[in-house]
C-alpha positions in Angstrom: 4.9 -47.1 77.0 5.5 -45.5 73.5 8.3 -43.4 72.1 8.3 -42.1 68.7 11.8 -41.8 67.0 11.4 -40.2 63.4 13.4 -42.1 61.4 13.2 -41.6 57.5 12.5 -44.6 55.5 15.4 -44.6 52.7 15.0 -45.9 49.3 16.6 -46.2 46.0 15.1 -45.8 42.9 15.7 -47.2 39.6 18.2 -44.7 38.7 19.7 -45.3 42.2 18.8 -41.5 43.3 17.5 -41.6 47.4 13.6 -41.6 47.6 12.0 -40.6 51.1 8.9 -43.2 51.5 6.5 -41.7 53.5 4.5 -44.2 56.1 0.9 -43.6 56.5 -0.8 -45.5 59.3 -4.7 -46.4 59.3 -6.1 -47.3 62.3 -10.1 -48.1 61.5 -12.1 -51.0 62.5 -14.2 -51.4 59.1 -12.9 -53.0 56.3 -14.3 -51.3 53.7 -12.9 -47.7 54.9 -9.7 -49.6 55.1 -10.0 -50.4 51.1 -11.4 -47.2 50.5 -8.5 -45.0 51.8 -6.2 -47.6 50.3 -7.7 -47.2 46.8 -7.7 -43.4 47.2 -4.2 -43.8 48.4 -2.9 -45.7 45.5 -4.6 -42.9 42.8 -2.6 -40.7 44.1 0.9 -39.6 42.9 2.0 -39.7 46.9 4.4 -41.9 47.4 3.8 -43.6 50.3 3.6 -47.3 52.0 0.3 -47.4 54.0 0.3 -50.0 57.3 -3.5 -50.7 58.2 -4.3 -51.5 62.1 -8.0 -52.1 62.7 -8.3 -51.6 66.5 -6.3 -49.2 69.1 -4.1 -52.1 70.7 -2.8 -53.2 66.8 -2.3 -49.7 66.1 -0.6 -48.7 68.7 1.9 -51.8 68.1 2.1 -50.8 64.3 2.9 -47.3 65.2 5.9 -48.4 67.4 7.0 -50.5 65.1 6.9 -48.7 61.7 6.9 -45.7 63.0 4.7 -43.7 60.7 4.9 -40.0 59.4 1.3 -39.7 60.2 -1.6 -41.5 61.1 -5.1 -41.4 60.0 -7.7 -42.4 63.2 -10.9 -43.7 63.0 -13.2 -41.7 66.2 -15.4 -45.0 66.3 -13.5 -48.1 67.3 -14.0 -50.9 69.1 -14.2 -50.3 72.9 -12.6 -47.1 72.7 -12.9 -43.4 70.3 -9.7 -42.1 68.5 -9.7 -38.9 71.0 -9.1 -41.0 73.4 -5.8 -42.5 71.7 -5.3 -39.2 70.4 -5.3 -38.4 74.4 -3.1 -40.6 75.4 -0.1 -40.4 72.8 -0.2 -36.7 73.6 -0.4 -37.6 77.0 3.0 -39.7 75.8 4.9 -36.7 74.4 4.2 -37.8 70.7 3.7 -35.4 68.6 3.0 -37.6 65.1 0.2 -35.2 63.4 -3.2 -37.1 63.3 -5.9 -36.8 60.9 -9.3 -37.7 62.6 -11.8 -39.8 60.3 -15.3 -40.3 61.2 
């Protein structure tokens, strides 16, 4: 069982001013889409830590853990597609928005 508690990820800056961190989680079985959205991640001015999971069981330990603002879900994965995970954390009550990748 799941449960998703939003709970914003404080920092302080240099000048000691609050700085909401968002957490992006990337579920995807390839490696090189992993680096990919990493890359494209860091070139942008988004400030955000990225957690990586490459199958549905990691991911779905990540995303209790870390509890992400969003994730990003590969449809092909190992043993599995992401509408069926997307399925079943609905299913859950979490409502965490979802970007499907394929």
């Amino acid at each position: 069982y799941l449960s998703y508690k939003k709970i914003p990820f404080i920092l302080l800056s240099n000048s000691n001013q609050i700085v909401n961190v968002m957490k992006i989680l990337n579920i995807d079985d390839n490696e090189d889409d992993r680096y990919f959205f990493k890359k494209a991640l860091l070139s942008s001015s988004l400030d955000a830590t990225l957690i990586t999971a490459s199958d549905e069981l990691s991911g779905l330990l990540c995303m209790e853990k870390e509890s992400p603002d969003c994730i990003f879900l590969d449809y092909h994965l190992p043993g599995t597609n992401g509408l069926e995970i997307l399925q079943k954390l609905r299913n859950m009550g979490n409502t965490i928005p979802i970007i499907m990748l394929t």
